[in-house]
C-alpha positions as CSV (number, residue, x, y, z in Angstrom):
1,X,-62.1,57.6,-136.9
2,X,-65.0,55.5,-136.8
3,X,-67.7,56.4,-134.1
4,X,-69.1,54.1,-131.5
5,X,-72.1,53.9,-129.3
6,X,-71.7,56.4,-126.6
7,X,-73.4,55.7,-122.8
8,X,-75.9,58.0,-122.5
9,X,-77.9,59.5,-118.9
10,X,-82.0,58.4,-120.1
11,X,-83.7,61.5,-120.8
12,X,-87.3,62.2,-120.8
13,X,-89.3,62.7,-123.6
14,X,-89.4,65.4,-126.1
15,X,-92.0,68.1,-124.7
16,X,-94.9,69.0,-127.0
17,X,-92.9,72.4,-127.9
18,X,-90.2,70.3,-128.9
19,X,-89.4,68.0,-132.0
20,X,-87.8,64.6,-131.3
21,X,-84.4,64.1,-132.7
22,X,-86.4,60.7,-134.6
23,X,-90.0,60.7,-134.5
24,X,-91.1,58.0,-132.2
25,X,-88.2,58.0,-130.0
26,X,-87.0,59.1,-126.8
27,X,-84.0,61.7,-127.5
28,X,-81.5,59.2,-125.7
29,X,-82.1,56.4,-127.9
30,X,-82.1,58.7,-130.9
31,X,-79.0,60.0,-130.0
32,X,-77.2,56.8,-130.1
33,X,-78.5,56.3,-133.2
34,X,-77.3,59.4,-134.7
35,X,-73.8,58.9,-133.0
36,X,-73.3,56.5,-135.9
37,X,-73.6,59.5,-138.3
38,X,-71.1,61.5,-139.7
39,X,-71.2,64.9,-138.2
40,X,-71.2,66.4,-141.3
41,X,-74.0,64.6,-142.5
42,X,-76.2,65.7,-139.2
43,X,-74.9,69.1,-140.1
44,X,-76.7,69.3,-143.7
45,X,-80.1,68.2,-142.5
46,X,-81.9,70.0,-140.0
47,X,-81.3,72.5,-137.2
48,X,-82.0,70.0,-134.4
49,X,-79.6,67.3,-135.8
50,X,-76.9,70.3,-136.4
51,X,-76.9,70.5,-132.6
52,X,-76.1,66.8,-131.8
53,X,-72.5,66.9,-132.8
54,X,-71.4,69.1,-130.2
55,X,-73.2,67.2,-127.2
56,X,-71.1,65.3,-124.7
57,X,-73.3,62.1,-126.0
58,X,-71.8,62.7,-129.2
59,X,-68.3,61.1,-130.0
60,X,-66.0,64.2,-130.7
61,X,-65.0,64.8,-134.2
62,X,-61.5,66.3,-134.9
63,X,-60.8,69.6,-135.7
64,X,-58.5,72.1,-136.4
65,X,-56.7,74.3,-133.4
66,X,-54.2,77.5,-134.9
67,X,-51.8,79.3,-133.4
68,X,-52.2,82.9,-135.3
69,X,-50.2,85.8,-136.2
70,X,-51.8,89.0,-137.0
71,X,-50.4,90.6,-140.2
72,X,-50.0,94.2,-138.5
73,X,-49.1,93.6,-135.1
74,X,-46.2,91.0,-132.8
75,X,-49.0,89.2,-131.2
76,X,-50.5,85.6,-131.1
77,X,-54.1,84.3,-130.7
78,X,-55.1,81.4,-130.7
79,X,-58.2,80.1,-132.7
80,X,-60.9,76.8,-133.2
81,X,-61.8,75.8,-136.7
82,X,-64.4,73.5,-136.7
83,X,-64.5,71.5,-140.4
84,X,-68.3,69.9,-139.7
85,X,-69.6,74.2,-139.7
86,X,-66.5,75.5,-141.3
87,X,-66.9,78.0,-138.4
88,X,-63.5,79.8,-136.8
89,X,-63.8,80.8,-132.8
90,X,-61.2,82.0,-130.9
91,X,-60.0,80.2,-127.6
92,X,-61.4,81.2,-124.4
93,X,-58.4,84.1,-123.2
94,X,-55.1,82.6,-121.3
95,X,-55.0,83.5,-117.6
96,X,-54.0,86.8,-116.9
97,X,-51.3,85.8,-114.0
98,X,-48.5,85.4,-115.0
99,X,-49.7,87.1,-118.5
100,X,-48.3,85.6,-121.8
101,X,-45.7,87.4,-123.5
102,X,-44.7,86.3,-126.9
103,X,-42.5,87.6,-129.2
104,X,-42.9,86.2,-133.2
105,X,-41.3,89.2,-134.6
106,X,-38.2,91.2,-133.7
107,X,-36.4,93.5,-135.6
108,X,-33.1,91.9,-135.2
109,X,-34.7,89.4,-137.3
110,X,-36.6,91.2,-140.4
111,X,-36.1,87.8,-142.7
112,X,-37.5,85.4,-140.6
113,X,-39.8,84.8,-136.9
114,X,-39.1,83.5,-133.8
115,X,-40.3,80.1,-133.0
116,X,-43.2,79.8,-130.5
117,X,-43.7,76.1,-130.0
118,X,-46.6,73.6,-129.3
119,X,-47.5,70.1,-129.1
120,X,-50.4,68.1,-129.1
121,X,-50.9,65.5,-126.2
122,X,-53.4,63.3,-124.6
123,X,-55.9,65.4,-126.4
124,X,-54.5,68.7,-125.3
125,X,-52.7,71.5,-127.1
126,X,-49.6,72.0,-124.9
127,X,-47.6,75.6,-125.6
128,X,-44.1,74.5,-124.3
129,X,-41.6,77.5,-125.1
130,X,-41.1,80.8,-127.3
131,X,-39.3,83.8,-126.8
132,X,-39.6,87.5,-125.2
133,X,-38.5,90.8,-126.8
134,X,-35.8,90.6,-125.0
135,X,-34.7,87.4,-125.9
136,X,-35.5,84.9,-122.8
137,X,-37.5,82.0,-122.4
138,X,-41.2,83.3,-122.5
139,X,-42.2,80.2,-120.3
140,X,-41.3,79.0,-117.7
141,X,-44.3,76.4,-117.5
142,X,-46.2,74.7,-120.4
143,X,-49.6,76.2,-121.3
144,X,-52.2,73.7,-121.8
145,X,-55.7,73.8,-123.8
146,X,-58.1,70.8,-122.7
147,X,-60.7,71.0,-125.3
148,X,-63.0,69.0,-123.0
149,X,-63.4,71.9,-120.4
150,X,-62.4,74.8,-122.7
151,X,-60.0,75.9,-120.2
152,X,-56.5,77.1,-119.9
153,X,-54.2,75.7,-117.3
154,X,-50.6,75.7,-116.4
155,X,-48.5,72.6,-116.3
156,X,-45.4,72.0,-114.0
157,X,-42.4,74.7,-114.0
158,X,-40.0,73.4,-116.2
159,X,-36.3,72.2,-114.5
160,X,-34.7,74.3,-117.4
161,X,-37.4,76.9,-118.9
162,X,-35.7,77.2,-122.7
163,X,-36.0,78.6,-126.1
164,X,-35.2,77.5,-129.4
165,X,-35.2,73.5,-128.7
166,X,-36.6,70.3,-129.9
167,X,-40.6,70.1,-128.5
168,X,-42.3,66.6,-129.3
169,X,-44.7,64.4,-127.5
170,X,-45.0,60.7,-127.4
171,X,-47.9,58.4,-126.5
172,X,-49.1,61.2,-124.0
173,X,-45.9,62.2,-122.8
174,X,-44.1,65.8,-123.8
175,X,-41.0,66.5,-123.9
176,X,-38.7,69.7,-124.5
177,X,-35.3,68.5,-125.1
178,X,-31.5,71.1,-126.0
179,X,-32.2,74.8,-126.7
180,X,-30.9,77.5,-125.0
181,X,-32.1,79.7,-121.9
182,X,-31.6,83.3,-121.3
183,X,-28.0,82.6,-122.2
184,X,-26.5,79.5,-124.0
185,X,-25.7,76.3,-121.5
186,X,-23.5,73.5,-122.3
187,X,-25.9,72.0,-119.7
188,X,-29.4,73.0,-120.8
189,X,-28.0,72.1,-124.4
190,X,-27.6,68.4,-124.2
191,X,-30.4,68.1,-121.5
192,X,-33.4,66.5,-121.6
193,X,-36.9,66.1,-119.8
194,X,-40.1,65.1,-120.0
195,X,-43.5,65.5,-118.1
196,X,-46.6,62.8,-118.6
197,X,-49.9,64.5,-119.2
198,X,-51.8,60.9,-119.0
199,X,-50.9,60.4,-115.5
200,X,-51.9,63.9,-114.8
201,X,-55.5,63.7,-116.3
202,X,-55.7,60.4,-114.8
203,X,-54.2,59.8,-111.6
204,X,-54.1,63.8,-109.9
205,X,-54.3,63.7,-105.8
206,X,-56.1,66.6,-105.9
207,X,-59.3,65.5,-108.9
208,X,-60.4,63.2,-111.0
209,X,-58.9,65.4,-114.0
210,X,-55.8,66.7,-112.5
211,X,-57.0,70.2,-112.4
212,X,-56.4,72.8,-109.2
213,X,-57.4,76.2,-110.5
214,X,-55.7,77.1,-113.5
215,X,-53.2,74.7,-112.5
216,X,-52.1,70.8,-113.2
217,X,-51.2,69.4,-109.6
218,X,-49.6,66.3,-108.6
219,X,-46.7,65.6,-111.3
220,X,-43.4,66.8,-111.9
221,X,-41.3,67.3,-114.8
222,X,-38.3,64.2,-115.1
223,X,-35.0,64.2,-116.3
224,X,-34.0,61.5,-119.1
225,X,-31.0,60.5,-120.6
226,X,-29.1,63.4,-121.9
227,X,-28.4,63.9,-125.9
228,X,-24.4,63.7,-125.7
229,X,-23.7,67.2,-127.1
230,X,-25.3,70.3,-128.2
231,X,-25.9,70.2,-131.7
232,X,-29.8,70.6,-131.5
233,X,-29.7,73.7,-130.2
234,X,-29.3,75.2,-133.4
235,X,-32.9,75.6,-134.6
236,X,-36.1,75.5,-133.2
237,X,-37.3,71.8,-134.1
238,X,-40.2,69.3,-133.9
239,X,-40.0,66.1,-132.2
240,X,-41.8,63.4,-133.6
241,X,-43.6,60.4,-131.8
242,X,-43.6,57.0,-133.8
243,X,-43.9,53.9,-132.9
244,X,-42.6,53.9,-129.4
245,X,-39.5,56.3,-130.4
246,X,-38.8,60.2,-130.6
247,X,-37.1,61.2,-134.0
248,X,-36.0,64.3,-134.2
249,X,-33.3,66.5,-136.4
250,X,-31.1,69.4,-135.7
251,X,-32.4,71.6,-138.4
252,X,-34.9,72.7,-140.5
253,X,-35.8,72.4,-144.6
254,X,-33.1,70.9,-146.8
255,X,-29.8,71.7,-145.1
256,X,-27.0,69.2,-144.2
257,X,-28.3,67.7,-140.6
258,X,-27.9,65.5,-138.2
259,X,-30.8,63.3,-136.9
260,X,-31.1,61.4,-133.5
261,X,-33.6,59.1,-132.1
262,X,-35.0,58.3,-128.6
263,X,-36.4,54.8,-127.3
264,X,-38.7,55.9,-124.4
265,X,-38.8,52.1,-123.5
266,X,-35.0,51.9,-123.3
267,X,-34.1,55.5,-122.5
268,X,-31.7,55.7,-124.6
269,X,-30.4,57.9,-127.6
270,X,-29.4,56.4,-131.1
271,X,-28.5,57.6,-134.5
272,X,-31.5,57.9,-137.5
273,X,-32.0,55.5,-140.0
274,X,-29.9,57.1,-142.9
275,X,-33.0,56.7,-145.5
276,X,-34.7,58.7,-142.7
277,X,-32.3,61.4,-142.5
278,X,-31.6,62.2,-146.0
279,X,-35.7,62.1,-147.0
280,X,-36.0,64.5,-143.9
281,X,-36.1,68.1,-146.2
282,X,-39.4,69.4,-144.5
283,X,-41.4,69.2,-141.6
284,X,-42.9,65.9,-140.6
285,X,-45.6,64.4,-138.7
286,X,-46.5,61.2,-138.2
287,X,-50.3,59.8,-138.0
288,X,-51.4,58.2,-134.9
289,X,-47.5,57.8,-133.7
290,X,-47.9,55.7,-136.3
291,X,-47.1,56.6,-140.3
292,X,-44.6,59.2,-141.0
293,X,-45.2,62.3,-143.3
294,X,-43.1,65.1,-144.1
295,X,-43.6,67.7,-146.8
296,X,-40.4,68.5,-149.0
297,X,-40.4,72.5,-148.9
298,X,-38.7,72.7,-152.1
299,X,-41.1,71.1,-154.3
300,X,-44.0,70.8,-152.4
301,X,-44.0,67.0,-152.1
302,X,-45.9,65.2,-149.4
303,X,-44.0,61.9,-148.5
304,X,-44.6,58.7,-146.5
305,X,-42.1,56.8,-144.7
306,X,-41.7,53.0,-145.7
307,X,-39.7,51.8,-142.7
308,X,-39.2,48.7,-144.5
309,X,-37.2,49.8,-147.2
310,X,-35.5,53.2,-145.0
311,X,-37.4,55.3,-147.6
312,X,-39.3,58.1,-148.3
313,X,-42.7,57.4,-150.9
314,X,-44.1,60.2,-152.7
315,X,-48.1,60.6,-152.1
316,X,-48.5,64.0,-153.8
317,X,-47.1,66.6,-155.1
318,X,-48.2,70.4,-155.9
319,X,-47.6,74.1,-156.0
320,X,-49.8,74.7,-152.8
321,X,-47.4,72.6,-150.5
322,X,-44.3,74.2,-151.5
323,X,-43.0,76.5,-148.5
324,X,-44.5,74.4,-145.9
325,X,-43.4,75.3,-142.1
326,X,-45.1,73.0,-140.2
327,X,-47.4,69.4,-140.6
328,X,-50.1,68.2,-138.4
329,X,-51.2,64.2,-139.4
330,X,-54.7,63.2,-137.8
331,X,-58.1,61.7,-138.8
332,X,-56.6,60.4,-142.6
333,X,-55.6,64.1,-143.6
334,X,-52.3,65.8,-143.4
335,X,-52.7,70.0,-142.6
336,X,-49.9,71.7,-143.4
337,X,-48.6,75.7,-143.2
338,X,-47.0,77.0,-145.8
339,X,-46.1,80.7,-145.5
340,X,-49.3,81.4,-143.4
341,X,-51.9,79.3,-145.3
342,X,-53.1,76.2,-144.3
343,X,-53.5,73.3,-146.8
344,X,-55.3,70.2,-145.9
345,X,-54.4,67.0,-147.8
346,X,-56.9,63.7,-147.8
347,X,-54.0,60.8,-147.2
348,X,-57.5,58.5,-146.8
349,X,-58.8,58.7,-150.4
350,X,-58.1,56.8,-153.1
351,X,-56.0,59.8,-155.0
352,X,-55.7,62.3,-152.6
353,X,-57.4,65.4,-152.4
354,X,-55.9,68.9,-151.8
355,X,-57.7,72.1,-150.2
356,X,-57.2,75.2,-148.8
357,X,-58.7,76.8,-144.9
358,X,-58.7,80.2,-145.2
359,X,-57.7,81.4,-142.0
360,X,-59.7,84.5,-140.3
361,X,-58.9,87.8,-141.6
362,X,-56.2,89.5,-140.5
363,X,-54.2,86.6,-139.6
364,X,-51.6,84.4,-140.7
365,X,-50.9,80.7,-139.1
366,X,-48.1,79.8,-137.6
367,X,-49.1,75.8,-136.2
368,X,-51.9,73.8,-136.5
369,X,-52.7,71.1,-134.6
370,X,-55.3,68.3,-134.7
371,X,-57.5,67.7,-131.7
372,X,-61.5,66.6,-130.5
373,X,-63.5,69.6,-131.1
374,X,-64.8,71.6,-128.1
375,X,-67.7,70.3,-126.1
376,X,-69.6,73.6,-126.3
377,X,-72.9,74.0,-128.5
378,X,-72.8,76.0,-131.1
């Protein structure tokens, strides 16, 4: 993502006790200068240039944000990795009221986890639903992390709070769409709603960025068209955003499924492209609601869609991708969890590259998702 120019307030001169960012120049100017810069480049030189990344002057780079599982206990944190420092911080804590009860392992279950599922929207990590230990909807309301204030806030109650469904987001707008609740609904099944975080952030009664306390204000959750039964409340699933349309399928991996998608502009629910379908054997992810990926479990291939042609184009392929759970696409790379790890893949270069994050001791991941790093200094 290429920078530009911020605006930025005029700020006095650097005090004899202080080095100028460029010798000669007042620290504003310099600034814009240095916004041109790759962060990582500012990083490497000097102390006082390692700080102007992180500045509100500074055009936010992305970075990583994990939802984590600790190895010896059924809890979730929730972490920052910042790829300029290669530096992990943990979030600032969720509100205590209500407090956040997830459940990611059960022993009903001893082969596999229960979903807790997020989304990224309008610059925000939204946590939209997840289950208890006693099997209900955990939320009731989405959880949201604005990286611009380093807050958590609570979004709208849901009309049907649900578990196990299909969680997306397109061009700003979330959506949570089949599952079940506490018990399964023919209803809640086929349903379908969305809420739009860009009017929130932009058009809130109550402030200028929607916010009331620890609370969005002003907007409401909406019903759309309904899916017309209740096959995709099989599985926990992703919803993906491209080009103007939701695509989403009712399983995960390799299995048999069936695969549905949703014209916002038209509300209105149609059957996948078949080359679609049958090249949909892992999670996917598309880039800027624009270029799909997805990342064949089985043999660790990473695939782009051709939409042209209704088929699936191989990009790479190796041993570190195979197992993958869940894709994030942002910024030219593809990050991608397989069986706790994350593995980051450079879609940008020439022959793409392939790397590993090690995650923070202790813990496994369970999402990533790709966001503007925090405002705060480090």
């Amino acid at each position: 993502m290429a920078n530009s120019a911020p605006e930025v307030s005029k700020r006095r001169r650097s005090t004899p006790n202080q080095q100028p960012l460029l010798p000669g120049l007042p620290d504003h100017i310099a600034q814009a200068i240095l916004s041109r810069v790759d962060p990582a480049s500012l990083y490497s030189v000097c102390r006082s240039w390692r700080r102007v990344p992180y500045t509100r002057h500074f055009p936010p780079f992305l970075s990583l944000y994990v939802l984590l599982s600790s190895k010896s206990s059924n809890s979730i944190e929730f972490h920052h990795f910042d790829p300029v420092s290669s530096k992990w911080r943990a979030l600032p804590s969720t509100p205590p009221d209500p407090p956040l009860r997830l459940s990611i392992r059960h022993p009903a279950f001893i082969s596999r986890n229960l979903p807790i599922q997020s989304v990224s929207a309008s610059g925000s990590l939204v946590l939209l639903a997840a289950t208890t230990h006693n099997f209900h909807p955990a939320l009731s309301r989405p959880l949201i992390f604005d990286p611009d204030s380093g807050r958590w806030l609570f979004g709208p109650p849901l009309t049907s709070p649900r578990r196990w469904c299909a969680a997306g987001a397109l061009r700003g707008v979330v959506y949570a769409a089949s599952g079940i609740g506490s018990h399964f609904s023919v209803d809640v099944a086929r349903s379908v709603e969305k809420w739009d975080l860009t009017n929130v952030k932009s058009n809130s009664p109550t402030s200028s960025t929607g916010r009331s306390g620890n609370e969005w204000s002003g907007w409401e959750w909406e019903r759309v068209s309904s899916l017309k039964d209740g096959r995709f409340s099989r599985d926990a699933i992703d919803a993906v955003g491209w080009r103007g349309k939701l695509c989403m399928v009712n399983v995960k991996g390799d299995a048999l499924k069936d695969g549905v998608v949703y014209d916002a502009e038209k509300d209105k629910w149609q059957d996948m492209p078949e080359g679609m379908i049958a090249g949909w054997t892992g999670p996917v992810a598309a880039m800027d609601e624009d270029v799909m990926y997805v990342v064949e479990e089985g043999k660790g291939a990473l695939r782009r869609y051709v939409p042209e042609r209704d088929t699936w184009h191989k990009v790479v392929e190796s041993e570190s991708l195979k197992g993958a759970d869940q894709i994030a696409a942002g910024g030219g790379r593809v990050c991608v969890v397989c069986r706790g790890r994350i593995v980051v893949v450079d879609v940008a270069a020439a022959l793409p590259r392939i790397w590993d994050v090690e995650t923070p001791r202790g813990l496994e991941a369970v999402a990533v998702h790709i966001l503007p790093r925090m405002s705060q200094l480090v």
